[in-house]
N, C-alpha and C positions, 0 to 999 in steps of 0.2 A: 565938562566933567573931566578929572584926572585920568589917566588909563589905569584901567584896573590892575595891571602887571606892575602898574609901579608902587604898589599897595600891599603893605602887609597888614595881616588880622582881617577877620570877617566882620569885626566892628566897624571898622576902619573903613573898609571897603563897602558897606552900607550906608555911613556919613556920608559917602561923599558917590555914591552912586545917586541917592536921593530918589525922589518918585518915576517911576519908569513915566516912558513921554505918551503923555493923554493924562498923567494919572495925577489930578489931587489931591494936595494934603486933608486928610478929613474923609476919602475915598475908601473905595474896599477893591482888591486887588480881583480882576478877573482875571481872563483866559487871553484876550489884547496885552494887558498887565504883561502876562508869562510872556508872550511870544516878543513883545518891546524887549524883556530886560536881558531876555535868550538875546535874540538879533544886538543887542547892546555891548554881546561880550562879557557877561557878567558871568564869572565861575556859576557853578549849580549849585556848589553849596553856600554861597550868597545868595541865593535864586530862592534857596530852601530857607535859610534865616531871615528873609524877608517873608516868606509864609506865613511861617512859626510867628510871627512877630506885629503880623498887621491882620485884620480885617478882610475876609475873603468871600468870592459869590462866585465859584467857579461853575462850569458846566461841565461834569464829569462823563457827561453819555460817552460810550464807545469811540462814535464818529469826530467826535471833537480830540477826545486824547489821541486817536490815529490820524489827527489830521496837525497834530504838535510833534507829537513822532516824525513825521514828516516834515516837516518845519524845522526841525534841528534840538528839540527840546528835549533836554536829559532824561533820561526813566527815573533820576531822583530825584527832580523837579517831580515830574509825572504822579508819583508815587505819595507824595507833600502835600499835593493838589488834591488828590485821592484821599488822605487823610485828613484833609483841613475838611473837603468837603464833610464828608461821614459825622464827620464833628458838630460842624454846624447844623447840621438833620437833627443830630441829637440833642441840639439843645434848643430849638425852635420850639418855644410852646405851643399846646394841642390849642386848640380855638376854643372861645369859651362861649355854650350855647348861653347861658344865664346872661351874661350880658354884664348886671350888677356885681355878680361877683368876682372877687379877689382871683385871681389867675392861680392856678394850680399847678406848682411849679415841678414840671417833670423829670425824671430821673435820668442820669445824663448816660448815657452809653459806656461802658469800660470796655478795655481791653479786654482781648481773650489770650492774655498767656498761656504757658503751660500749667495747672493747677500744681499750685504748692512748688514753683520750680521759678527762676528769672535767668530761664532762658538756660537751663544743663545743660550742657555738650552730651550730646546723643538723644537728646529727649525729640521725641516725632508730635505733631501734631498736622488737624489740615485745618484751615480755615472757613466757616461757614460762608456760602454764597447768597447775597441778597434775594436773587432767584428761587433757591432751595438748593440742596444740594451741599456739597464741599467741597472748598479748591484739590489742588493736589495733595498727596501724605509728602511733607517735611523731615528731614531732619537737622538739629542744628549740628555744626563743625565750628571745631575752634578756632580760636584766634590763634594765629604761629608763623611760622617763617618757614620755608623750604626752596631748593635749588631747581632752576625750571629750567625744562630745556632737555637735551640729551644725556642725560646724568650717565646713564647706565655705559656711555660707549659704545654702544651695540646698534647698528643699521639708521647712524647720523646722517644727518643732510645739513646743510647751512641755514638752512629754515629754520632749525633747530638751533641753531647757534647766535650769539654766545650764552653760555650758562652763565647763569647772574641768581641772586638772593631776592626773591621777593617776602614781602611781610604785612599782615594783617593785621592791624589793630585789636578790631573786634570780631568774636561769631558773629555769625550768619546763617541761613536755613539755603537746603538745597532739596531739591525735588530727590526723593527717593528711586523713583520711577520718570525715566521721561513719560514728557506728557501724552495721555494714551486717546483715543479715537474715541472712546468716551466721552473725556472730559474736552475733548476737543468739538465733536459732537453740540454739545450742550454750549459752547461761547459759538457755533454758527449756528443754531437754532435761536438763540439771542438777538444775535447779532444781524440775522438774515444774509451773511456770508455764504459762498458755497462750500458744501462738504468737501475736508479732505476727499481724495481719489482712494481708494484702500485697495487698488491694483485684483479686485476678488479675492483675495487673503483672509475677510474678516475682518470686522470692526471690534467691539466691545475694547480687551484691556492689550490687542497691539501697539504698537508705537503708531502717533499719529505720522502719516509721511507725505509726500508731495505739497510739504509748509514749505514756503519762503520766507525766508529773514521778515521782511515787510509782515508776511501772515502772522509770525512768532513775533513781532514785535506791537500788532493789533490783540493779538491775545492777552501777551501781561496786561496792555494795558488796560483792556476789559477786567483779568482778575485783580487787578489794582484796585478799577473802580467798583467791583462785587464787591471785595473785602473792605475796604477802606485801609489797605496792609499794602508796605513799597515791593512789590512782584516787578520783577526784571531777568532777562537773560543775564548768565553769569558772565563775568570777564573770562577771557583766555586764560586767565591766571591763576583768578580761583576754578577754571574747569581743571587745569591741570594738578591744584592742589589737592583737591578733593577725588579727585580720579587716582592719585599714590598714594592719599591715605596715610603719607607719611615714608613709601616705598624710594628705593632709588632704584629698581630692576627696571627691564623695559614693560613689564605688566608687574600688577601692584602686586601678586601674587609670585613672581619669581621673573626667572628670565626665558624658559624653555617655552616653547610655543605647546607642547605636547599636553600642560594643562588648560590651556586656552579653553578648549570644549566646557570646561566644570565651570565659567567665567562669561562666556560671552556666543554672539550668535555671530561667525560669521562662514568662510569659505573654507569648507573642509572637507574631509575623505568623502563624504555623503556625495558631491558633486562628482559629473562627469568626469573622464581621465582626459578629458582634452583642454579643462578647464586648468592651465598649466598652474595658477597662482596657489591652488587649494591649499592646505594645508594636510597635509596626509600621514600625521599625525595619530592624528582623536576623530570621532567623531559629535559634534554638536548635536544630533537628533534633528535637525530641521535642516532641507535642503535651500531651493531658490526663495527666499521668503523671510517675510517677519518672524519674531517670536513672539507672547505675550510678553508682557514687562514681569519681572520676575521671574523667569522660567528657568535662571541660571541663580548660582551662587552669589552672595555681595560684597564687596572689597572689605574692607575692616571699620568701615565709617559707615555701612550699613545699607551704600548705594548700590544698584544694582545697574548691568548695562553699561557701566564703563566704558565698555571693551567690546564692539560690535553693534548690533540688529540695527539701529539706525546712526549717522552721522547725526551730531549736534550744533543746534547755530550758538554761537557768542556774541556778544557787543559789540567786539574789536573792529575795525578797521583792518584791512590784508599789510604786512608789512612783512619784506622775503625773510627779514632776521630779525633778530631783536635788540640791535643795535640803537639804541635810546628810548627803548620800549618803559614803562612806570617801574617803578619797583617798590608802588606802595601797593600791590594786586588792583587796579582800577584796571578799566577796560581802555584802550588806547583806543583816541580818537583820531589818529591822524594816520597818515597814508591813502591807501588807494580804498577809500570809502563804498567805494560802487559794490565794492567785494566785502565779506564779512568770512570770518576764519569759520571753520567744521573740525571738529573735536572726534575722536572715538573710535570710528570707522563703521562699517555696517556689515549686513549681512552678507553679501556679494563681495568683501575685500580681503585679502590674504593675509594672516598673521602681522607684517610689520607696520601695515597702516591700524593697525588697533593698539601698538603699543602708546605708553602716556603721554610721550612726547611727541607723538605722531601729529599730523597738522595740515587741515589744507581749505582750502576757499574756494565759491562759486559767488557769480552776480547776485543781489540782493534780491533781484524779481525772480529767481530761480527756484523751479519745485524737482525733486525727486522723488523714484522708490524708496532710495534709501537714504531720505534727508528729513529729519525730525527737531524736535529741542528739548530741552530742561530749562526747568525755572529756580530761579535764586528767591529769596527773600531778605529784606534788608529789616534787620532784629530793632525793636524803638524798646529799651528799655521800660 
């Protein structure tokens, strides 16, 4: 086989990838299939147009997608899989008890768009769960360009550096809400996982915490496989896009730390005076602890939580700068892998770790109080 790198077109690079090894012409692509043509080095989105394209018998249960996850297999692969499966359920005909008669050819499953909408910038939906129930509430963000990084000049680190144009093709959906102890709830009552830890705080609609990277990346993949829709942690890129909303301050909403309070859940006048970092300022209304999701303002895209109650995981891979980092918004996959980036800041952090360029990473097997995530959704016309 050619190397892939030296291939241009996704046509192109299908000719001449050919059948992954096991896999016969005439065959239907399983989960062996996935993990051959992953280990083979084959971009994801050749992984994907090979999906789209061939004959599939995948095993979408949980245990199998978090065991591809660990394996190295993309979430748009994942999400492909998730989708072809769905597909093929819906077009399986019902069994025919008669026996003699003509097969009754059953109605094939549609999308659930947004009604009367193909996909409006601003428009909310959630997705129904196979289980019962519904994923998280959406909303879609546009497709656009914006400058990431330390834009504003104000309380820079070299983490943060250098400022560079990233650009999006197309919308995409983002969780309104991180995901909350509920909905978190219900995929390890599934799943047979153990519950988040909820530190005594209360469960229902807090932020789920004490996830690891690992925990948040067995989740999408279960609402992947619920929905038959590509659920995945958002890249670093689009966290930080969708968190300014189009802003260049250090909060999407200005630059002064004094509105922080009307915004976000974190260390403020409420806490002890020997707690040196607080902000003392404003007060937030909650001291050592979570909020509920929503219980603050939402930036101008209609997300809430930006800015505080829990740190958020992304895709990326830990890298100190962004010194060859994508600048098509994909998630980078290279650097120090062990480690995964945390977006936001939390409830227990001081004013500058919540601004939008703020940034920082823990080990993948890591849980805290104040470590949660957000879900992306990747839009199929």
């Amino acid at each position: 086989m050619r190397p892939v790198a030296a291939v241009t077109g996704i046509a192109t690079v299908l000719a001449l990838a050919g059948p992954a090894t096991g896999f016969a012409q005439g065959e239907v692509l399983d989960n062996e299939d996935i993990l051959s043509l992953t280990e083979a080095g084959l971009p994801p989105e050749v992984i994907v147009a090979k999906i789209e394209s061939t004959a599939t018998a995948f095993d979408t249960s949980v245990e199998r997608l978090v065991a591809l996850v660990q394996a190295g297999v993309h979430a748009d692969v994942l999400a492909a899989m998730a989708m072809a499966s769905a597909s093929t359920s819906a077009e399986s005909p019902a069994d025919d008890p008669v026996g003699d008669a003509a097969p009754v050819e059953q109605p094939r499953a549609e999308p659930e768009p947004v009604p009367g909408m193909s996909w409006q910038v601003g428009a909310r939906f959630s997705d129904a769960l196979n289980s019962g129930g519904r994923g998280p509430e959406m909303v879609v963000v546009p497709a656009g360009s914006f400058y990431m990084g330390c834009v504003s000049g104000m309380g820079c680190s070299n983490r943060e550096r250098p400022i560079r144009e990233v650009s999006f093709s197309e919308p995409f959906a983002v969780a309104v809400h991180e995901v909350t102890l509920d909905e978190y709830d219900h995929f390890t009552a599934a799943t047979g996982r153990p519950r988040a830890d909820d530190a005594g705080w209360g469960r229902g609609r807090r932020p789920a915490l004490n996830v690891s990277w690992q925990d948040a990346q067995a989740y999408v993949a279960w609402l992947s496989g619920e929905t038959g829709r590509g659920y995945r942690l958002l890249s670093e890129a689009e966290w930080e896009y969708v968190a300014r909303a189009g802003s260049t301050t250090q909060f999407h909403f200005g630059d002064h730390p004094s509105e922080l309070c009307r915004y976000g859940n974190h260390a403020d006048v409420s806490l002890p005076e020997h707690v040196e970092w607080r902000n003392t300022l404003c007060s937030d209304r909650v001291a050592l602890e979570t909020a509920d999701v929503g219980s603050y303002a939402p930036n101008p895209w209609g997300l809430h939580d930006t800015h505080g109650n829990v740190w958020e995981w992304v895709e990326d891979c830990w890298n100190g700068t962004y010194e060859g980092s994508p600048a098509d918004g994909s998630a980078w996959a290279e650097g120090d892998c062990s480690r995964r980036v945390l977006r936001g800041g939390s409830w227990n952090n001081r004013p500058a770790l919540l601004r939008a360029a703020g940034r920082n990473s823990v080990g993948v097997g890591e849980r805290g109080l104040n470590i949660g995530f957000r879900v992306a959704r990747t839009l199929v016309p």
